[in-house]
Backbone as a chain_set.jsonl record, in Angstrom:
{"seq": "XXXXXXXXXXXXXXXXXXXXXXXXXXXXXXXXXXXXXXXXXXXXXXXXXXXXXXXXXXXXXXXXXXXXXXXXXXXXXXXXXXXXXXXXXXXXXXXXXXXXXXXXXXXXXXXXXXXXXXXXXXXXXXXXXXXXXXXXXXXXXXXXXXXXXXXXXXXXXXXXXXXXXXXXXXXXXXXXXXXXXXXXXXXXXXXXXXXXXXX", "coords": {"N": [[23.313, 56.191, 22.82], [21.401, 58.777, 23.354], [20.628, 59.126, 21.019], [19.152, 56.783, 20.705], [17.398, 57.685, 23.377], [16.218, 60.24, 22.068], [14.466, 59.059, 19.927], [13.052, 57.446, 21.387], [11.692, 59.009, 22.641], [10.431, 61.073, 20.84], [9.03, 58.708, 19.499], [7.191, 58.517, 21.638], [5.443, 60.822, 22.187], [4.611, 61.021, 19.358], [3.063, 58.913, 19.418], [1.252, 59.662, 21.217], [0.059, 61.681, 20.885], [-1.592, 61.108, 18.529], [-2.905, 59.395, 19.648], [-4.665, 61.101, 20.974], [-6.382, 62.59, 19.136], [-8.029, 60.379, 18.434], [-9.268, 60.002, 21.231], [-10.429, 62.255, 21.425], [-12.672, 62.405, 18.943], [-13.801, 60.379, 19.779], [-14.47, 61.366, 22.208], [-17.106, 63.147, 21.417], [-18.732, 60.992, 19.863], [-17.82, 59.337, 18.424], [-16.905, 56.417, 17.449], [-15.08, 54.964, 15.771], [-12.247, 54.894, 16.184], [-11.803, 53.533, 18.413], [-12.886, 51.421, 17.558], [-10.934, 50.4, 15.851], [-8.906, 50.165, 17.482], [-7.412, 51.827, 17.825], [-7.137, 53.444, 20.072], [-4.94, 52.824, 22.045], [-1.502, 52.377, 23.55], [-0.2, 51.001, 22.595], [2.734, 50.48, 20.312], [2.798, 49.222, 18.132], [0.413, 49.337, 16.682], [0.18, 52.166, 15.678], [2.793, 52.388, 14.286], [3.774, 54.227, 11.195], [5.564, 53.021, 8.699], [7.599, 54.702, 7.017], [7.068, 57.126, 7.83], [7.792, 56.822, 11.322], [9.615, 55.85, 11.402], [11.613, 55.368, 9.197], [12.182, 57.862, 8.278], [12.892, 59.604, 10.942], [15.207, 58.351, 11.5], [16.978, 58.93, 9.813], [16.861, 61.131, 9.861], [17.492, 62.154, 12.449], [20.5, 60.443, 11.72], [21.461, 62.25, 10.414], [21.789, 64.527, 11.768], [19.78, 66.582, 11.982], [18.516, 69.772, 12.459], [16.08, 69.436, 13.44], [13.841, 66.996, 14.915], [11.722, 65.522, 13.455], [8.277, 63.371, 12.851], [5.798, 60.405, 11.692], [2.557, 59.195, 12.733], [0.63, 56.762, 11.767], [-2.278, 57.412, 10.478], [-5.078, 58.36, 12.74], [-8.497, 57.238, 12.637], [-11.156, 58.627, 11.805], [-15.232, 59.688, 11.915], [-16.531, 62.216, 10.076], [-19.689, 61.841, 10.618], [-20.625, 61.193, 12.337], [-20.415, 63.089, 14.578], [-22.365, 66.15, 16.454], [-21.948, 68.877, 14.889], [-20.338, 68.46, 12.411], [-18.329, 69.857, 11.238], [-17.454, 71.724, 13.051], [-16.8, 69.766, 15.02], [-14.643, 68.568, 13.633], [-12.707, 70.253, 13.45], [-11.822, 70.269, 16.056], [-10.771, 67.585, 16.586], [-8.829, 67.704, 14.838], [-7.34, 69.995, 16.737], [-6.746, 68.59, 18.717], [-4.636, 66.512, 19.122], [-2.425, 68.355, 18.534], [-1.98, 70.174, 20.714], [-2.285, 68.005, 22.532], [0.289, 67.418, 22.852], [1.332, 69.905, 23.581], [0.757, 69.899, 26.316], [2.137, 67.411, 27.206], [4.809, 68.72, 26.512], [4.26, 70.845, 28.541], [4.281, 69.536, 30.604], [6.598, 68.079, 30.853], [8.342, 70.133, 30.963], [7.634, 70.978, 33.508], [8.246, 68.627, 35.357], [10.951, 69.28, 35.567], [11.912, 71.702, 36.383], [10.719, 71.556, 38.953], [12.136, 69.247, 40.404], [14.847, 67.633, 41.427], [16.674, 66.612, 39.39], [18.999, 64.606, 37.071], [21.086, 63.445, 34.409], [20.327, 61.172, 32.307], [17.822, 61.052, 32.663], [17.042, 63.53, 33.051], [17.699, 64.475, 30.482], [16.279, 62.914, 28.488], [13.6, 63.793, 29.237], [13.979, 66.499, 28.444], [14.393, 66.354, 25.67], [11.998, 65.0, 25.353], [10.392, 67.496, 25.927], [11.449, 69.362, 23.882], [10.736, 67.425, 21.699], [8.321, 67.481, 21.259], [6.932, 70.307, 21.219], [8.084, 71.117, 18.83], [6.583, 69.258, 17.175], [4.057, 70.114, 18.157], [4.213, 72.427, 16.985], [4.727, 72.31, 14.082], [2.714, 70.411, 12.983], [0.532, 72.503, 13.536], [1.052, 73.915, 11.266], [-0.782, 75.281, 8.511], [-1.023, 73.265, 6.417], [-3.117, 71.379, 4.376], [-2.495, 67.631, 4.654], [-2.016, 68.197, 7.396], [-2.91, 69.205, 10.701], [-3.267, 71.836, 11.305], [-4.897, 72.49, 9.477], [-6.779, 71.182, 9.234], [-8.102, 72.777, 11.792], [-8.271, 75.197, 10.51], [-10.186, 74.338, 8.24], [-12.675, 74.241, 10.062], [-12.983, 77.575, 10.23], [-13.534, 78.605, 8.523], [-15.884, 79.544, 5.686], [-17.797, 77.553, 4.141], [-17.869, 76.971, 1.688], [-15.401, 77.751, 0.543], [-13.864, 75.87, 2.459], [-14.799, 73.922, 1.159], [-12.508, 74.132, -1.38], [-10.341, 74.34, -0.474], [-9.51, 72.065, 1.027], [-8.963, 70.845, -1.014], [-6.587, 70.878, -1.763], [-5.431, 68.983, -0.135], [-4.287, 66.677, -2.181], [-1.888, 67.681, -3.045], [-0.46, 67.79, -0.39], [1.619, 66.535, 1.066], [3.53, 66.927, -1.418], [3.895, 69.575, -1.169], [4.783, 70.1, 1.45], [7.314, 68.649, 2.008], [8.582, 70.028, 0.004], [8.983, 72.559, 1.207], [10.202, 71.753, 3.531], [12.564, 71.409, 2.248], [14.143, 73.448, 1.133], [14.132, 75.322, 3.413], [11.993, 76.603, 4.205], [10.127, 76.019, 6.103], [11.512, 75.41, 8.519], [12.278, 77.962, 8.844], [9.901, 79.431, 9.834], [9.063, 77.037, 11.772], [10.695, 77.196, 13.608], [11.242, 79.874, 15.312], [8.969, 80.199, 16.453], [8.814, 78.322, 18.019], [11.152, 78.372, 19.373], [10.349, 80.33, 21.155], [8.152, 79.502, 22.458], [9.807, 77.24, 23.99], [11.688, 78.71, 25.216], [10.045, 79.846, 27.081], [9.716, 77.216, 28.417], [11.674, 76.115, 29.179], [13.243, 77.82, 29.707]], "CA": [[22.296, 56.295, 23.855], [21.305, 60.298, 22.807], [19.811, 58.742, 19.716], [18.046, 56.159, 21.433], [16.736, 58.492, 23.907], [16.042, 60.985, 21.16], [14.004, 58.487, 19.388], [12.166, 57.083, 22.121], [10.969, 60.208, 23.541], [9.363, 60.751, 19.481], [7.467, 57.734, 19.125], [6.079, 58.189, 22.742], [4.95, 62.0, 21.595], [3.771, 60.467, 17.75], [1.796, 58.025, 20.271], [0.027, 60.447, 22.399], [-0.754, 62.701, 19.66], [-2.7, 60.041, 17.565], [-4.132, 58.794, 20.596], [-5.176, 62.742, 21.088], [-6.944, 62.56, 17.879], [-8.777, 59.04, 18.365], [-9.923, 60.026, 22.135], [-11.613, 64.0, 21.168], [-13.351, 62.005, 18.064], [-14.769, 59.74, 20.798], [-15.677, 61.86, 22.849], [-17.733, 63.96, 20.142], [-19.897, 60.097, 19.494], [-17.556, 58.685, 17.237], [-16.491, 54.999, 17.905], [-14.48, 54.455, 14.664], [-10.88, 54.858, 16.378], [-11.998, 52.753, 19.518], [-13.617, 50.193, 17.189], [-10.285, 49.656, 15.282], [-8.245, 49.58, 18.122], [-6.245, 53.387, 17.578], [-6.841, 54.104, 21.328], [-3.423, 51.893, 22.618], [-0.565, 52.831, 23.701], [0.7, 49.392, 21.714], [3.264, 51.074, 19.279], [2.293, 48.373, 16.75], [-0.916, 49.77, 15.762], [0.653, 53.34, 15.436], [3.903, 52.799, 13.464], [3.997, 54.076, 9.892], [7.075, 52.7, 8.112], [8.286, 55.408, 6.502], [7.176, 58.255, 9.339], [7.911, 56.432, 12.117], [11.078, 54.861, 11.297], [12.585, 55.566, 8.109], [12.304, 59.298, 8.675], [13.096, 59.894, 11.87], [16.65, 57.876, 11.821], [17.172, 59.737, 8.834], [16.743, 63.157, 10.85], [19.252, 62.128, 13.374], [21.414, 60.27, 11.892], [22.22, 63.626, 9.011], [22.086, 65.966, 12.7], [19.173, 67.626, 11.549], [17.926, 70.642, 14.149], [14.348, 69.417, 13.732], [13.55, 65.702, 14.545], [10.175, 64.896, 12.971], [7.684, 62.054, 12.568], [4.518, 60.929, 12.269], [2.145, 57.649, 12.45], [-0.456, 55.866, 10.754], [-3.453, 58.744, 11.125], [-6.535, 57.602, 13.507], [-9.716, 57.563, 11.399], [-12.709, 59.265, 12.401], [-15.989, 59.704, 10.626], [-17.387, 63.429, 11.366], [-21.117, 62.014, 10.33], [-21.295, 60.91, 14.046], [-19.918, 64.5, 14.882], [-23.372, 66.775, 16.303], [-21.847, 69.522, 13.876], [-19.252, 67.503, 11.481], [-17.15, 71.105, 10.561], [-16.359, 71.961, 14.319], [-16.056, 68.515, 15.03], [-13.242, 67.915, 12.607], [-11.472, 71.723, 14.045], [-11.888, 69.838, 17.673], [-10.289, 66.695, 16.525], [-7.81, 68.404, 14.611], [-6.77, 70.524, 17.378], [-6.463, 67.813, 20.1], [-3.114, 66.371, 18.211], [-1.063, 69.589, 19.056], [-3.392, 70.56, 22.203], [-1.808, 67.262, 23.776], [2.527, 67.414, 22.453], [1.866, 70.912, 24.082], [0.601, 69.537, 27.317], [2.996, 67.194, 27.267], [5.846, 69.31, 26.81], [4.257, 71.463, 29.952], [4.434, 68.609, 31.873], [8.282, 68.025, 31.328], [9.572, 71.273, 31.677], [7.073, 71.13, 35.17], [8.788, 68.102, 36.42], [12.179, 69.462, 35.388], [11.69, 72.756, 37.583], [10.196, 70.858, 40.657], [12.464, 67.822, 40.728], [16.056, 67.593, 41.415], [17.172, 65.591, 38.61], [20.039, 64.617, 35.982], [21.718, 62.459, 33.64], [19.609, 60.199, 31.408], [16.282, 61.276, 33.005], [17.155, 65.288, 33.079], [18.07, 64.78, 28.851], [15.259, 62.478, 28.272], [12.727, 65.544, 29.738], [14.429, 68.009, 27.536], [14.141, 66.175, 24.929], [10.701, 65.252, 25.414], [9.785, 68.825, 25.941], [11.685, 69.835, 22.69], [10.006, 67.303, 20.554], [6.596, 68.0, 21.777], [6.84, 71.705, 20.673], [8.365, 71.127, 17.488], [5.473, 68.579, 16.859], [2.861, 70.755, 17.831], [4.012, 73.716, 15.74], [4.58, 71.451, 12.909], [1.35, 70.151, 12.747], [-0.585, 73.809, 13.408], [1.052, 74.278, 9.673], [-2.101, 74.687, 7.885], [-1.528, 73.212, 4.819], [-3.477, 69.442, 4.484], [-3.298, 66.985, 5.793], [-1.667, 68.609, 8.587], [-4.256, 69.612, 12.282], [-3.389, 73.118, 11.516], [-5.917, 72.565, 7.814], [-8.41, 70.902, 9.783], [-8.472, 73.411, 12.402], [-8.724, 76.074, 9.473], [-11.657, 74.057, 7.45], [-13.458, 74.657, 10.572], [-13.042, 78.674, 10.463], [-13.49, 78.926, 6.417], [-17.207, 79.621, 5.189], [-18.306, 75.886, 3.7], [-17.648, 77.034, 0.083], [-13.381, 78.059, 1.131], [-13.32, 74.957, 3.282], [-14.267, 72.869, -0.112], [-12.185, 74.484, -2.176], [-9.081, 74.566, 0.254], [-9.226, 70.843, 0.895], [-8.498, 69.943, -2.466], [-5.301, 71.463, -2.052], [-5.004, 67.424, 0.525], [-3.626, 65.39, -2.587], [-0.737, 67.47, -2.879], [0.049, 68.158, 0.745], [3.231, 65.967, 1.257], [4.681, 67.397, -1.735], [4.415, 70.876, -0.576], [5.491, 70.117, 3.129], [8.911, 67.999, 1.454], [9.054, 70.631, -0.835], [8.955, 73.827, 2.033], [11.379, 70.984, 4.592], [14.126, 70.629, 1.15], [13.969, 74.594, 1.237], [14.158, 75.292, 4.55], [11.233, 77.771, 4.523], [9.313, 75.678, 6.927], [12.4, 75.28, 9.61], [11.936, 79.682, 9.0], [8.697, 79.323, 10.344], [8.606, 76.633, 12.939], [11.981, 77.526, 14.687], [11.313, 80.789, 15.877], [7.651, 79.956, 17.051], [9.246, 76.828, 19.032], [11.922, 78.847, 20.538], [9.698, 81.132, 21.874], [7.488, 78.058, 23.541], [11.336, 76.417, 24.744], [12.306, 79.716, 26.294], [8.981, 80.275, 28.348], [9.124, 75.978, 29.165], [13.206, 75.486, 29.476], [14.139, 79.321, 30.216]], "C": [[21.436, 57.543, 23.647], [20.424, 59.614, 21.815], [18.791, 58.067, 19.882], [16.864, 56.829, 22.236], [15.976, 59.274, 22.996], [14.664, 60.134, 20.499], [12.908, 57.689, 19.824], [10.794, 58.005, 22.315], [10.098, 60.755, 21.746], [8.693, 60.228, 19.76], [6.337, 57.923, 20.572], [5.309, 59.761, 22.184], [4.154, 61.806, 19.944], [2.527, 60.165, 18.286], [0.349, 58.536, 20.504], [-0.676, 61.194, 21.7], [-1.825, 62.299, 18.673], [-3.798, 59.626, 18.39], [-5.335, 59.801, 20.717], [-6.346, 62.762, 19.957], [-8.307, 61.633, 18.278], [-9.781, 59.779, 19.901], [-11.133, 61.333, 21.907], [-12.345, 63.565, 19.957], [-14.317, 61.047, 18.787], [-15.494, 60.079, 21.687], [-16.872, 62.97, 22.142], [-18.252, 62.52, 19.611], [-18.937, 59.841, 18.629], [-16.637, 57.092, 17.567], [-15.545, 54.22, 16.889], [-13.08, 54.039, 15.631], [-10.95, 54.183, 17.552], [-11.826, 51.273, 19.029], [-11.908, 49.333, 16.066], [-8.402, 49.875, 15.879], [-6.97, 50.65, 18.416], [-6.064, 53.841, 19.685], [-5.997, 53.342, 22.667], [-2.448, 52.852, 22.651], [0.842, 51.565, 23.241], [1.588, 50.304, 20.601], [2.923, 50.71, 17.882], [1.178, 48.837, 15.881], [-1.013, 51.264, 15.358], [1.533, 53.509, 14.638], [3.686, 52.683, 11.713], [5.557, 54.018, 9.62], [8.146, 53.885, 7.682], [8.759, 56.794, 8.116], [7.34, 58.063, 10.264], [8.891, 55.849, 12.474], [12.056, 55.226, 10.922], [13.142, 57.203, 8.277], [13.29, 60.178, 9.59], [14.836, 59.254, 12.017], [17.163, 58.835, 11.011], [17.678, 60.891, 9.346], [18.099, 63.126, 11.532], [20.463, 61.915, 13.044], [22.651, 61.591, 10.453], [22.107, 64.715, 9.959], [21.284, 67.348, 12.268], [18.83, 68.512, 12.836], [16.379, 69.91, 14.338], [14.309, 67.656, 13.506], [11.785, 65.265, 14.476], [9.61, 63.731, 12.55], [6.4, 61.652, 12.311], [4.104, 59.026, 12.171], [1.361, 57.476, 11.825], [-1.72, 56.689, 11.601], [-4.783, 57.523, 12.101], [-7.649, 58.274, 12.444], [-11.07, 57.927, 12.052], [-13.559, 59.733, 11.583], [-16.621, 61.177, 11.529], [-19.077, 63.108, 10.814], [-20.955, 61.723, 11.392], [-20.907, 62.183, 14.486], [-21.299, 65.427, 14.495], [-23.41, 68.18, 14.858], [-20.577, 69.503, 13.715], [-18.469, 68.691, 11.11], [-16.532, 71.403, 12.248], [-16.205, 70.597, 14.553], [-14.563, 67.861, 14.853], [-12.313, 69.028, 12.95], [-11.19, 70.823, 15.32], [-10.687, 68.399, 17.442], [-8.973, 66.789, 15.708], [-6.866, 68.684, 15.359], [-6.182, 69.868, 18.924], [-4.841, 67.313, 19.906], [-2.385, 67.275, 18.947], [-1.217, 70.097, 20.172], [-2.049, 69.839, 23.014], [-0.008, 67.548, 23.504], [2.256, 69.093, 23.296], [2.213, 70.52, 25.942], [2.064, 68.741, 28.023], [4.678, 67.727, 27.13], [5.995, 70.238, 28.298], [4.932, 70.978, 30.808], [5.75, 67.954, 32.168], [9.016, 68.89, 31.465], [9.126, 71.29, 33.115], [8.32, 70.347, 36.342], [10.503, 68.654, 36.213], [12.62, 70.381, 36.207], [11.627, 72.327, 38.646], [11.338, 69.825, 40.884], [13.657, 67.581, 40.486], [16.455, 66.624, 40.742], [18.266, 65.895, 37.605], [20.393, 63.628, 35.465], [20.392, 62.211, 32.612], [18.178, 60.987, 31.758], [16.163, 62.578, 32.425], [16.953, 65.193, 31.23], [16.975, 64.116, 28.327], [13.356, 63.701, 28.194], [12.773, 67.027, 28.363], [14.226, 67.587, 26.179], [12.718, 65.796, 24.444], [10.097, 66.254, 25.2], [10.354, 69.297, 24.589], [10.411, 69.41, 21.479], [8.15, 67.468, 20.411], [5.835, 69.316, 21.124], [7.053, 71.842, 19.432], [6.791, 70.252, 16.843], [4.258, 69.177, 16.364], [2.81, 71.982, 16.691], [4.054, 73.148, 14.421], [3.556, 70.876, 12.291], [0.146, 70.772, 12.923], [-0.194, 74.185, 11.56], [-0.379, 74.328, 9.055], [-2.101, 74.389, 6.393], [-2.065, 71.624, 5.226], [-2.247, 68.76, 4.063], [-3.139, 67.059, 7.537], [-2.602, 68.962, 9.518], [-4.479, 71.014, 11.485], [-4.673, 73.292, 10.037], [-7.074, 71.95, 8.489], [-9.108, 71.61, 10.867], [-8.828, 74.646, 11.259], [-9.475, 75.66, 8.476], [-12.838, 74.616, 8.474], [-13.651, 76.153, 11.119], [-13.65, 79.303, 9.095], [-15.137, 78.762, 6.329], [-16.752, 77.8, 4.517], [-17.509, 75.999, 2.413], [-15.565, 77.384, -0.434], [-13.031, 76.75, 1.8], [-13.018, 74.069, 1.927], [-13.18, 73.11, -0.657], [-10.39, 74.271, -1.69], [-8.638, 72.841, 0.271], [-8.501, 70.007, -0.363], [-7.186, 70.167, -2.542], [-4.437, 69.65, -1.38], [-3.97, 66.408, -0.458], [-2.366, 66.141, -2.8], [0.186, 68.504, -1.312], [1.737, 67.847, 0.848], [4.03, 66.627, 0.198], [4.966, 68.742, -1.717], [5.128, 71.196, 0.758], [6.422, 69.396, 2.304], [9.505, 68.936, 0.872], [9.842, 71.721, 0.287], [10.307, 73.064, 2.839], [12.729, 71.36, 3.436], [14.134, 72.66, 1.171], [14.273, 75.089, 2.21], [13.565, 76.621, 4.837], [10.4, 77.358, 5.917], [9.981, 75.318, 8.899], [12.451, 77.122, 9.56], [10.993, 79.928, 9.962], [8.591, 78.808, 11.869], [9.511, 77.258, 13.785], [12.201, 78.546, 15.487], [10.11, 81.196, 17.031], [8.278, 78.707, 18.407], [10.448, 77.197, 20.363], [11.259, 79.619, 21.07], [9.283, 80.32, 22.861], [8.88, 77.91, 24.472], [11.463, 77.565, 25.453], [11.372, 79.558, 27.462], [9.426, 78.667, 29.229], [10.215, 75.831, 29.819], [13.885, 76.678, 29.833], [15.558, 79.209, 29.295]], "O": [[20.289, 57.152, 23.864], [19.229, 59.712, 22.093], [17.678, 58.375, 19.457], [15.676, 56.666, 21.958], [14.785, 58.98, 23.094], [13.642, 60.801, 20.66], [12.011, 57.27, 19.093], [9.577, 57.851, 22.214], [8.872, 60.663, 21.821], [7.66, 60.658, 20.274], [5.145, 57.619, 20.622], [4.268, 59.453, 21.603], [3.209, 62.504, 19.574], [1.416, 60.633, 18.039], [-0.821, 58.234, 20.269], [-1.885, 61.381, 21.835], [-2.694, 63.004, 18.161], [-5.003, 59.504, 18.166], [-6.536, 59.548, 20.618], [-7.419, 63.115, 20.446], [-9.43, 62.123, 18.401], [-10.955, 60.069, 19.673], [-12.337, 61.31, 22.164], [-12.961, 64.574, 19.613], [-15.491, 60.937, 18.432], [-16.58, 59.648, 22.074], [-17.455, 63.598, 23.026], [-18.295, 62.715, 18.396], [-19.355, 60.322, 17.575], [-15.496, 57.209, 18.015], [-15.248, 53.041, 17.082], [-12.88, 52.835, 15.793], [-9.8, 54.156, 17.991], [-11.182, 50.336, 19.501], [-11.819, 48.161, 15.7], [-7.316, 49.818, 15.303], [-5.917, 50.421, 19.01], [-5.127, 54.357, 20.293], [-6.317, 53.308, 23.855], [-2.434, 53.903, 22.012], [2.043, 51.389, 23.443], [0.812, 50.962, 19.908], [2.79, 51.402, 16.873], [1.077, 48.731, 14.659], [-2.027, 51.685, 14.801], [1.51, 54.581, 14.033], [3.509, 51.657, 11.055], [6.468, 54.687, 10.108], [9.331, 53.895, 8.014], [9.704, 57.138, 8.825], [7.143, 59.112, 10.878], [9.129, 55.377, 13.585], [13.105, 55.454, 11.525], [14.314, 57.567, 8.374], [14.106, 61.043, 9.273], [15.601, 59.893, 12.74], [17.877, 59.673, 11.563], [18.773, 61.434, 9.206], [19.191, 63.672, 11.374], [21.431, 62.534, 13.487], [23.786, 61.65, 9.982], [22.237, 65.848, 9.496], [21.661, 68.517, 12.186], [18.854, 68.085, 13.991], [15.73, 69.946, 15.383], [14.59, 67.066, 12.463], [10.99, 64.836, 15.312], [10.313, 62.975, 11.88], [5.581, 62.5, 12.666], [4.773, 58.057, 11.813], [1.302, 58.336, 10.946], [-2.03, 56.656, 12.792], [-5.102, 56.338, 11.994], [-7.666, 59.303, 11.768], [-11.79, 57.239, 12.775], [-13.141, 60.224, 10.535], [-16.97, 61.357, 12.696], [-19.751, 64.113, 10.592], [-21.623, 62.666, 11.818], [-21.754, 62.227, 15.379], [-21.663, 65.667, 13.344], [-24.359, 68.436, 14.117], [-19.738, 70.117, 14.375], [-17.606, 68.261, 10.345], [-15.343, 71.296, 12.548], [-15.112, 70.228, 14.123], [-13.789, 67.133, 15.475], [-11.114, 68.816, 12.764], [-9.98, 70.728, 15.525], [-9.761, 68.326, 18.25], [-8.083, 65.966, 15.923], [-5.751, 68.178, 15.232], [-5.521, 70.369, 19.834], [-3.951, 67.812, 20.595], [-1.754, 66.941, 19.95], [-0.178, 70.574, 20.628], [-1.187, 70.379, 23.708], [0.672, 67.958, 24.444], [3.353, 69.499, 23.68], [3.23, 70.694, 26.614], [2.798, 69.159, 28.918], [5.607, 67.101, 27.642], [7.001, 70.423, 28.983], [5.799, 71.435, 31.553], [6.076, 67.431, 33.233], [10.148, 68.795, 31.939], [9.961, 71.556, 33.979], [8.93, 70.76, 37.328], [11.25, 68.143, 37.047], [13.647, 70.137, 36.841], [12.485, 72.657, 39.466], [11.311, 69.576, 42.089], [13.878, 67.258, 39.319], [16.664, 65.59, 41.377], [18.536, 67.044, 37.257], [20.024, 62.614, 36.056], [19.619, 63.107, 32.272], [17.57, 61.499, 30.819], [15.391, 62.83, 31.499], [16.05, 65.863, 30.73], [16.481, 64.824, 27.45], [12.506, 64.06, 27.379], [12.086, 67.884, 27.807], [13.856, 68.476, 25.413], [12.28, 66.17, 23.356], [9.211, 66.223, 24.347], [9.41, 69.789, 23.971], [9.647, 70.089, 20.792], [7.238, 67.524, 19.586], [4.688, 69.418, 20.689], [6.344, 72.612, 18.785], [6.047, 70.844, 16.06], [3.63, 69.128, 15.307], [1.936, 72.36, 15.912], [3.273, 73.639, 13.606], [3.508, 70.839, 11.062], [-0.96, 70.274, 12.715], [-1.03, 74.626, 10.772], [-1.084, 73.324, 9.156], [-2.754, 74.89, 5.477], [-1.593, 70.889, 6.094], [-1.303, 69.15, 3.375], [-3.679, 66.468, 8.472], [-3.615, 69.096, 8.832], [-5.591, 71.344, 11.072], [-5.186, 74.389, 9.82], [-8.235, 72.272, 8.236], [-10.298, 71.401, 11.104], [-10.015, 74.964, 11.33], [-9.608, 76.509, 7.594], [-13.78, 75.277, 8.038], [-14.272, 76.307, 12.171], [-14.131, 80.42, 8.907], [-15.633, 77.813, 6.936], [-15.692, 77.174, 4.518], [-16.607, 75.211, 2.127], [-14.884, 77.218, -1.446], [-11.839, 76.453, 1.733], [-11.941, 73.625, 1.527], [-12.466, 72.119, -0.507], [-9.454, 74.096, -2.47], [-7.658, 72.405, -0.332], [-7.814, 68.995, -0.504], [-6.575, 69.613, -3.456], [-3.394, 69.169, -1.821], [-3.144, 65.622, 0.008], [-1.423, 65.349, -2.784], [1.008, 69.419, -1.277], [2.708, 68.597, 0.751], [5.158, 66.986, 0.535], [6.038, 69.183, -2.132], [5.807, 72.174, 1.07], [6.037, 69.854, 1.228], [10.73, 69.028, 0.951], [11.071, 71.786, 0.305], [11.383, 73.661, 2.818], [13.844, 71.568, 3.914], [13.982, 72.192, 2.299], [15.269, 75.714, 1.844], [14.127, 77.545, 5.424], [10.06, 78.226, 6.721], [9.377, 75.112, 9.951], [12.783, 77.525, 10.675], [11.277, 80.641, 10.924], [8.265, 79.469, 12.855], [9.059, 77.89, 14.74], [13.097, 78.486, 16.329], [10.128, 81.986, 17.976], [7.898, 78.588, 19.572], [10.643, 76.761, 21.498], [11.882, 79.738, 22.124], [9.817, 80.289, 23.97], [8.951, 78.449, 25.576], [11.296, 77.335, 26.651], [11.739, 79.223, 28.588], [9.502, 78.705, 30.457], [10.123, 75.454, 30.987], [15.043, 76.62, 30.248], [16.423, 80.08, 29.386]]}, "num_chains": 1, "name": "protein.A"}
């Protein structure tokens, strides 16, 4: 049931975070992630196989500290974006913006609202993976938020040059995860967040 829960409370945080993406690209004139149907809360049109599934059981069922995931990216074009470099920082930064929100909003009701069992662990776990999420995806290496929020700080001629680093993203984030430089990083940033949200 823990696992289930555990696993739920992910994909609904993967969800919201993609959705996050698709809605701040829409509102910035861009109709791509409307037009192909990204702004659901249908799981179907969100689940990548590997990051969404394969991954994530994976995590739990080897008792990792960090359960991570991700989905099938929302696509947005920044030529409809008035100026296509903040644009793409804005749409970037909505992703981790919202898993924060959402973690607010379950340590809130957890404070206010005499609760326990299933619901109380559901919350906590919500609020965990929310935080881990967002710090995970401020990483700035591509294709991660945290690289598209840092194209849009980088002179034009650093942004090119940085991007290219995109085709081998995954095998530097697998590489940093099999290492455990990147559980160095997030884990101390995340407990900080958890203390202030979960005391």
């Amino acid at each position: 049931m823990e696992i289930v829960i555990r696993l739920i409370a992910l994909a609904l945080a993967i969800i919201i975070h993609e959705m996050a993406h698709g809605f701040a690209a829409h509102l910035l004139g861009d109709p791509t992630a409307k037009n192909a149907g990204r702004l659901s809360f249908n799981p179907l049109v969100h689940i990548d196989p590997f990051g969404s599934v394969i991954l994530p059981i994976m995590l739990v069922l080897t008792h990792s500290p960090v359960l991570l995931g991700w989905a099938k990216p929302v696509p947005f074009n920044p030529a409809y974006f008035k100026d296509p470099k903040r644009g793409i920082m804005y749409v970037g930064a909505a992703g981790p913006v919202s898993n924060l929100i959402l973690a607010l909003m379950a340590s809130t009701i957890l404070k206010i609202l005499p609760i326990g069992g299933i619901i109380e662990f559901f919350l906590v776990q919500f609020c965990v993976i929310n935080v881990i999420l967002a710090v995970f995806n401020m990483i700035p290496i591509p294709p991660l938020d945290g690289s598209r929020v840092l194209v849009g700080l980088l002179p034009d001629d650093l942004a090119a040059k940085y991007l290219k680093l995109e085709r081998f993203g995954f095998i530097m984030i697998f590489g940093l995860l099999y290492l455990g430089v990147l559980d160095k990083i997030m884990l101390p940033v995340a407990g900080i967040l958890l203390k202030f949200l979960l005391g």
